[in-house]
C-alpha positions in Angstrom: -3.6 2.6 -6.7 -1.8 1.3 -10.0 -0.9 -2.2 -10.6 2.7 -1.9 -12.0 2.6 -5.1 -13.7 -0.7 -4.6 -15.6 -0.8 -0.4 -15.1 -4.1 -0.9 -14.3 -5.9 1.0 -11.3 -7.0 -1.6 -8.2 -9.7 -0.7 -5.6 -7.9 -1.6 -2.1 -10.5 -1.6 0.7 -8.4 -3.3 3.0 -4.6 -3.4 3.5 -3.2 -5.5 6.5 0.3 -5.8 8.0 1.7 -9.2 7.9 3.4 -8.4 11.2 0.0 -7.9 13.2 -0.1 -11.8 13.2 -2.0 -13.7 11.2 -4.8 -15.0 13.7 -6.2 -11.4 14.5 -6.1 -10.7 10.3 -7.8 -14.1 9.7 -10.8 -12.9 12.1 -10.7 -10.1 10.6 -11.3 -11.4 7.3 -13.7 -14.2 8.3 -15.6 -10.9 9.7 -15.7 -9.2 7.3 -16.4 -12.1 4.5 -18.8 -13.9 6.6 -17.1 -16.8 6.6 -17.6 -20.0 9.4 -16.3 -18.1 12.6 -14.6 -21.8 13.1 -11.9 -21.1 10.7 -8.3 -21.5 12.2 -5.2 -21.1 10.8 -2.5 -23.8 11.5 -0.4 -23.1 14.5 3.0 -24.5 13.0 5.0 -21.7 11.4 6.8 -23.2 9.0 8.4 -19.6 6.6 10.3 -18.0 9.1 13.9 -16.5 8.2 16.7 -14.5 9.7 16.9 -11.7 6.6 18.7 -8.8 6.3 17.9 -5.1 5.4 16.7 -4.7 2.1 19.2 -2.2 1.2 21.6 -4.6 1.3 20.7 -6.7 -1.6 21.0 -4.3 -3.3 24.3 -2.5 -2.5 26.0 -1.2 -5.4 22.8 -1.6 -7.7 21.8 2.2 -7.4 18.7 1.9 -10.0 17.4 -1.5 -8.0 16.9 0.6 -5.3 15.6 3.6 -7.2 13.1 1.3 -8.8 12.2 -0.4 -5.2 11.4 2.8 -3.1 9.3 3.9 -6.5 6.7 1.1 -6.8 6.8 0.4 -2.8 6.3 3.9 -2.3 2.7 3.3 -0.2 4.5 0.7 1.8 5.6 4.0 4.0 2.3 4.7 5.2 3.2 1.5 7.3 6.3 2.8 8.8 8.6 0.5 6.6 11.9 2.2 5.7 12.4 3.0 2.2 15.3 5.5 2.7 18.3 3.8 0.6 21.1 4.3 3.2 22.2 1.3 5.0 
C-alpha cells in the first residue's frame, strides 16, 4: 500500500473497522502487543455525530469525488460505498 501524502509504500499487518466497536479492537490489540490484559477503554463516548453521505459534501465538486474514490479505493474491501451517485 502507498502512502499518498509521502508516496511511500507502508507494511499494513492489521486493518480494523472502527464500527466493530472499540472494546473488541482494543483486545485485540492488547493481544496482539502484549500489553496489561487490564487495559480498558473509557466507557463515555464523547465523538458521536449525525453525518451525512459522503457524496454529499461533495455535490457539484466532480474532481473531489474523483480524487476520494481514488486514494480510498481499499476502503471497499470493507463494504464502504464509494460509487459517486447519491
Amino acid at each position: 500500500m502507498t502512502d499518498h501524502a509521502t508516496g511511500k509504500n507502508v507494511i499494513i499487518k492489521h486493518i480494523y473497522k472502527f464500527e466493530e466497536g472499540l472494546a473488541p479492537l482494543l483486545q485485540k490489540i492488547v493481544d496482539l502487543c502484549g500489553f496489561q490484559p487490564d487495559l480498558r477503554l473509557p466507557e463515555k463516548k464523547i465523538n458521536q455525530t449525525n453525518r451525512k453521505p459522503w457524496q454529499e459534501y461533495f455535490v457539484g465538486k466532480p474532481e473531489l469525488i474523483r480524487i476520494v474514490t481514488e486514494r480510498c479505493q481499499t476502503d471497499q474491501m470493507f463494504g464502504y460505498d464509494l460509487s459517486p451517485q447519491l
